[in-house]
C-alpha positions in Angstrom: 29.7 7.4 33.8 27.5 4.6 34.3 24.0 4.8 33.0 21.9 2.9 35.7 18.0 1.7 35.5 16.9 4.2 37.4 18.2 7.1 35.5 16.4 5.9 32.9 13.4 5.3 34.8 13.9 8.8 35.9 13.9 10.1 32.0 11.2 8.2 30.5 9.1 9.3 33.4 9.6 13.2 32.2 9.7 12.7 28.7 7.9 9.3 27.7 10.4 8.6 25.4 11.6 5.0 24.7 13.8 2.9 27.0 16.4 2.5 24.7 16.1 6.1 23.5 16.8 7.6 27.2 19.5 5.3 27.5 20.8 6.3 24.4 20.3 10.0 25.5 22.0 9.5 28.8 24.6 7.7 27.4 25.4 11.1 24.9 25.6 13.3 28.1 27.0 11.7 30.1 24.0 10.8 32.5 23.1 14.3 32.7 19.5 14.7 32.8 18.4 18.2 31.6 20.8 17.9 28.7 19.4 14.7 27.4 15.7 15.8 27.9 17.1 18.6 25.7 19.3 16.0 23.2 15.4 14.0 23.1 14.2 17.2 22.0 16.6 17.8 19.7 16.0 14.8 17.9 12.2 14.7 18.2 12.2 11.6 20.1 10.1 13.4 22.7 7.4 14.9 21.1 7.2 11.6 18.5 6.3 9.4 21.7 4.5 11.6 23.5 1.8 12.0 20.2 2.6 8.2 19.0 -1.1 7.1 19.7 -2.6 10.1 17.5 -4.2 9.3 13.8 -2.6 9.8 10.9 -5.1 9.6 8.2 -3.2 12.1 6.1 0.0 11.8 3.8 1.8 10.7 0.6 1.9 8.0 -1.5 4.8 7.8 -4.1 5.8 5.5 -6.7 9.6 5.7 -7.7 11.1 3.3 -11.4 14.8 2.8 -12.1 15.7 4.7 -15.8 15.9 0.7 -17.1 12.5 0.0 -15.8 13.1 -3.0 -14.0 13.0 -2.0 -10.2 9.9 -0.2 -8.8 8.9 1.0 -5.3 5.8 2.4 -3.8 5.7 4.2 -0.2 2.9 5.4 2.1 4.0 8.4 4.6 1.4 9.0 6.9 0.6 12.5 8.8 -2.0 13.7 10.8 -3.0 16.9 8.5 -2.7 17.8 4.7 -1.4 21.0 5.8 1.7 19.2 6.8 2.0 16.4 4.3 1.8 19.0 1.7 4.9 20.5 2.8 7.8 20.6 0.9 10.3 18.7 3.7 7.1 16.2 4.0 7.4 15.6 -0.1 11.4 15.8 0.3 11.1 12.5 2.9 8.9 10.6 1.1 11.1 11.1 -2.2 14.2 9.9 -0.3 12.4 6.7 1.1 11.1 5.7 -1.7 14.2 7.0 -3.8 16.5 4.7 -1.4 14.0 1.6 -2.5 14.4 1.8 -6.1 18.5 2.0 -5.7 19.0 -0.3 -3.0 20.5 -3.6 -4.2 18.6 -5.5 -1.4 15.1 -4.1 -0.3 14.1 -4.5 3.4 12.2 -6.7 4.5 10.4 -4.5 7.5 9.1 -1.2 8.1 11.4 -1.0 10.6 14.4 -2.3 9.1 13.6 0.9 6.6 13.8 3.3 9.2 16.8 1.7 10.1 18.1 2.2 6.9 20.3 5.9 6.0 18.8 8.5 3.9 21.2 8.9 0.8 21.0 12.4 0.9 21.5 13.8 4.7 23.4 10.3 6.0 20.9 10.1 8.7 18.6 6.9 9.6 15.6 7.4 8.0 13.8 6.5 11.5 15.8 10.2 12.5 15.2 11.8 9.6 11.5 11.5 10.4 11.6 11.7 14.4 13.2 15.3 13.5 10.4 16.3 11.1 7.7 15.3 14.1 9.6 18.0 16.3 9.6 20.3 13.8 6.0 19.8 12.6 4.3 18.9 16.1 2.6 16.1 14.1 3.0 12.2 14.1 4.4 11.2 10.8 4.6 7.6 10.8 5.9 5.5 7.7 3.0 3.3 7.0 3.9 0.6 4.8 6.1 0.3 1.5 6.6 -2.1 -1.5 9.2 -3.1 -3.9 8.6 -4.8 -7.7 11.9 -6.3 -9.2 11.1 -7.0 -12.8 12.4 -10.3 -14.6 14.9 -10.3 -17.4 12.0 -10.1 -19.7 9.9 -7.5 -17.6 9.4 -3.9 -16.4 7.8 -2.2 -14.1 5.5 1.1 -14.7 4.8 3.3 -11.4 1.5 6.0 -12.0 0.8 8.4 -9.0 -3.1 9.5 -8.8 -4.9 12.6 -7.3 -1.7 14.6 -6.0 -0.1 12.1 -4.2 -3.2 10.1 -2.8 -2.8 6.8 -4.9 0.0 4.8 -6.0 0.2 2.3 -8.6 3.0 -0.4 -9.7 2.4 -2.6 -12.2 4.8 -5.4 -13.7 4.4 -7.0 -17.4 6.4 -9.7 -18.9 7.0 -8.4 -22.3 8.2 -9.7 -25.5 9.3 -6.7 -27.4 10.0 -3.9 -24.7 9.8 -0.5 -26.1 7.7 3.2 -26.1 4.4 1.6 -27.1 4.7 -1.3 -24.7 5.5 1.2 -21.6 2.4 3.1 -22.4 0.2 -0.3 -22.6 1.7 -0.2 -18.9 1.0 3.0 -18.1 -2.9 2.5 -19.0 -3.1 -0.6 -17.3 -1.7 1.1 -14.0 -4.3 3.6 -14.4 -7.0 1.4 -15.0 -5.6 -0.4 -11.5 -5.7 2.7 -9.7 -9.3 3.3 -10.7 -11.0 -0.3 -10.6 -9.3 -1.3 -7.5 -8.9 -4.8 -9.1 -8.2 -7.5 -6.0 -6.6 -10.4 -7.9 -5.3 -10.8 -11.6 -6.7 -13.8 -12.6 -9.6 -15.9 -10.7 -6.9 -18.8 -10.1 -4.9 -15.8 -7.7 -8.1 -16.1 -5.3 -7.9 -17.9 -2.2 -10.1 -20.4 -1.4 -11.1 -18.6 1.4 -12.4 -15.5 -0.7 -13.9 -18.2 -3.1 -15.9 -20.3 -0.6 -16.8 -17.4 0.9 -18.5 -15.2 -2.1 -20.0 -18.7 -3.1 -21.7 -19.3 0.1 -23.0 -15.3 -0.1 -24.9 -16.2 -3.3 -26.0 -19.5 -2.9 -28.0 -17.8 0.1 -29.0 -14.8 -1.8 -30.2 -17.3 -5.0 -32.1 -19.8 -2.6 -34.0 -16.7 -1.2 -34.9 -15.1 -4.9 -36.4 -19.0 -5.9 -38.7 -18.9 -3.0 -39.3 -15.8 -3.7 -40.7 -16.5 -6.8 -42.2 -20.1 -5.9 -44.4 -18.2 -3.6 -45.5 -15.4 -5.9 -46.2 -18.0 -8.6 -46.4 -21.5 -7.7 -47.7 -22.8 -10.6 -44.2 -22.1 -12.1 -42.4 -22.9 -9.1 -39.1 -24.3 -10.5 -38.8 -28.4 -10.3 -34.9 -29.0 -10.8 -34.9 -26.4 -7.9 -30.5 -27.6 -7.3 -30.1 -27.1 -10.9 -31.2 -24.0 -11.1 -29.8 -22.9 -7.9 -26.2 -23.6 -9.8 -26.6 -22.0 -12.6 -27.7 -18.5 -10.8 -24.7 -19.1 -8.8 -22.2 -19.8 -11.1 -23.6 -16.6 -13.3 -23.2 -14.6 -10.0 -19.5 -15.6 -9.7 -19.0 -15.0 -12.9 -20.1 -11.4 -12.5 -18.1 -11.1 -9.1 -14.8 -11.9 -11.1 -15.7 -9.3 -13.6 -15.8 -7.1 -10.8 -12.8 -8.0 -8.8 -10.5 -9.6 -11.1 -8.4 -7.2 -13.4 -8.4 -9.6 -16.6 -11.9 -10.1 -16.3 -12.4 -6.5 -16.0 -13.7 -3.8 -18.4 -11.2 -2.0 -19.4 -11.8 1.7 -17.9 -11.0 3.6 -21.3 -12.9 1.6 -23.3 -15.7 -0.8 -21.5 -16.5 -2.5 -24.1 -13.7 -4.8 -23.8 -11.9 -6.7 -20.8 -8.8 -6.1 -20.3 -7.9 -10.0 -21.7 -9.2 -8.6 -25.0 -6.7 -5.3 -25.0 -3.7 -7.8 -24.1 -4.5 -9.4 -26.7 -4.7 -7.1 -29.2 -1.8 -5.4 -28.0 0.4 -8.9 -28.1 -0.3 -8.9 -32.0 1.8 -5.6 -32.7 4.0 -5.7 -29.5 4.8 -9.6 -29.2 3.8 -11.1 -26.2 2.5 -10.0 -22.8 1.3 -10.9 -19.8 0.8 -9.0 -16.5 2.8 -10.2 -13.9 2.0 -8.3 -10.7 0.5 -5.0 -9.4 0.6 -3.0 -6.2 -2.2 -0.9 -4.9 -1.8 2.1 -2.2 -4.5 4.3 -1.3 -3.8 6.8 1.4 -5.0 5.8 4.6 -7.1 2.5 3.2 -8.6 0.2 5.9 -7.0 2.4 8.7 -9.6 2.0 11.3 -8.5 -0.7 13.6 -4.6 -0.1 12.5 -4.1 3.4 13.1 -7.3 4.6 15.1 -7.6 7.7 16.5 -7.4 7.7 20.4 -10.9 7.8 22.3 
């Protein structure tokens, strides 16, 4: 039969599911109300709109490498409880997505174009697979955000999952002589990413944004330290006041990039070198190598504002 506006109307109104959802529905049972509240149910389309606006600070993040090393995904699953991303079927989702991203010859390009996309192992969208697991679960699980590293011909790509599932690492090198001792350079270097929380690999990667910004932030913070000691000593107040004011702010960059810039970094096992100076060392036994790229997930990072909980 025909599904008309109103039927629909009449639908979203007892279930506040989607538009196209309760059309969808209707359409299945052939305009038959109680059986497509019931087909909603079924596939958790209901209860996932109805708790849409609720937080989900809680979940997975998992890393996934092809055996060659040269494709590497990363995928944040979000839930509103650790009781339920620690769940087995929670785990088993968050395998498949980011299982399907490592195989797939061409990753998507959305969120949504992922959900979109059919779970290799039950043939179901991805966007159902997970629509069913919020019925089951009476949670919101909501597929946050994902990422996918495709190594050159030269490269590879090492994935390192932190603290149970909490922290996800990718990091790609450009290597000379690929083997063992080169994967488990790799394999440090993603650890040291997951616990520096680098922003940038080299200072040249900063926008000029960043860069104007962090200057302005210490040219402020050096006028107010010469003044500072102007007044408690005038007789040694400074005379080339805009000279000196550069060279305290070009030392403070300089201590901001060792900071936030991963090849300026100490290295985390060993801080008495930067993480230039272990390359380097490493490129005399292993050939050349350079870090390429690196992607950073921490569950639930700068959530509030994105993913609030509802007042």
């Amino acid at each position: 039969m025909a599904i008309t506006s109103q039927m629909v109307k009449t639908l979203r109104d007892k279930t506040n599911a989607g538009m196209m959802d309760c059309k969808k529905a209707l359409q299945e049972c052939d305009g038959d109300i109680d059986k497509a509240i019931e087909w909603l149910r079924q596939k958790g389309l209901m209860t996932a709109r109805k708790r849409a606006g609720r937080a989900t600070r809680e979940g997975l993040v998992l890393t996934k490498v092809t055996g060659d090393s040269k494709i590497g995904a990363v995928v944040e699953l979000n839930s509103e409880t650790d009781f339920v991303s620690k769940m087995d079927s929670f785990k088993d989702i968050t395998e498949s997505l980011v299982g399907y991203l490592a195989a797939a010859p061409k990753a998507p390009e959305s969120v949504a174009e992922l959900l979109e996309a059919k779970c290799p192992t039950c043939g179901e969208k991805f966007g159902e697979v997970i629509n069913r697991a919020v019925g089951t679960t009476g949670e919101v699980i909501r597929l946050r955000r994902f990422k996918v590293i495709k190594a050159g011909p030269n490269g590879l790509v090492h994935g390192y999952v932190h603290a149970g599932g909490r922290l996800g690492v990718l990091i790609e090198l450009d290597v000379e002589n690929p083997g063992p001792e080169v994967e488990e350079l790799a394999h440090n270097l993603a650890m040291h990413v997951a616990a520096i929380n680098p922003m940038a690999i080299k200072v040249e990667h900063l926008s000029e944004d960043f860069l104007a910004k962090e200057r302005a932030v210490h040219v402020a913070k050096s006028k107010e330290e010469i003044e500072a000691r102007a007044k408690k000593n005038p007789k040694k107040a400074p005379t080339n006041i805009e000279g000196l004011l550069t060279q305290m702010v070009d030392g403070k960059m300089k201590k901001s990039f060792a900071e936030l810039v991963l090849l300026e970094q100490a290295y985390v096992k060993d801080p008495a070198k930067t993480v230039t100076a272990l390359i380097k060392e490493a490129s005399k036994d292993l050939g050349q190598i350079e870090i390429v790229s690196f992607v950073r997930f921490q569950l639930g990072e700068e959530i509030e504002g994105e993913n609030a909980p509802e007042e």
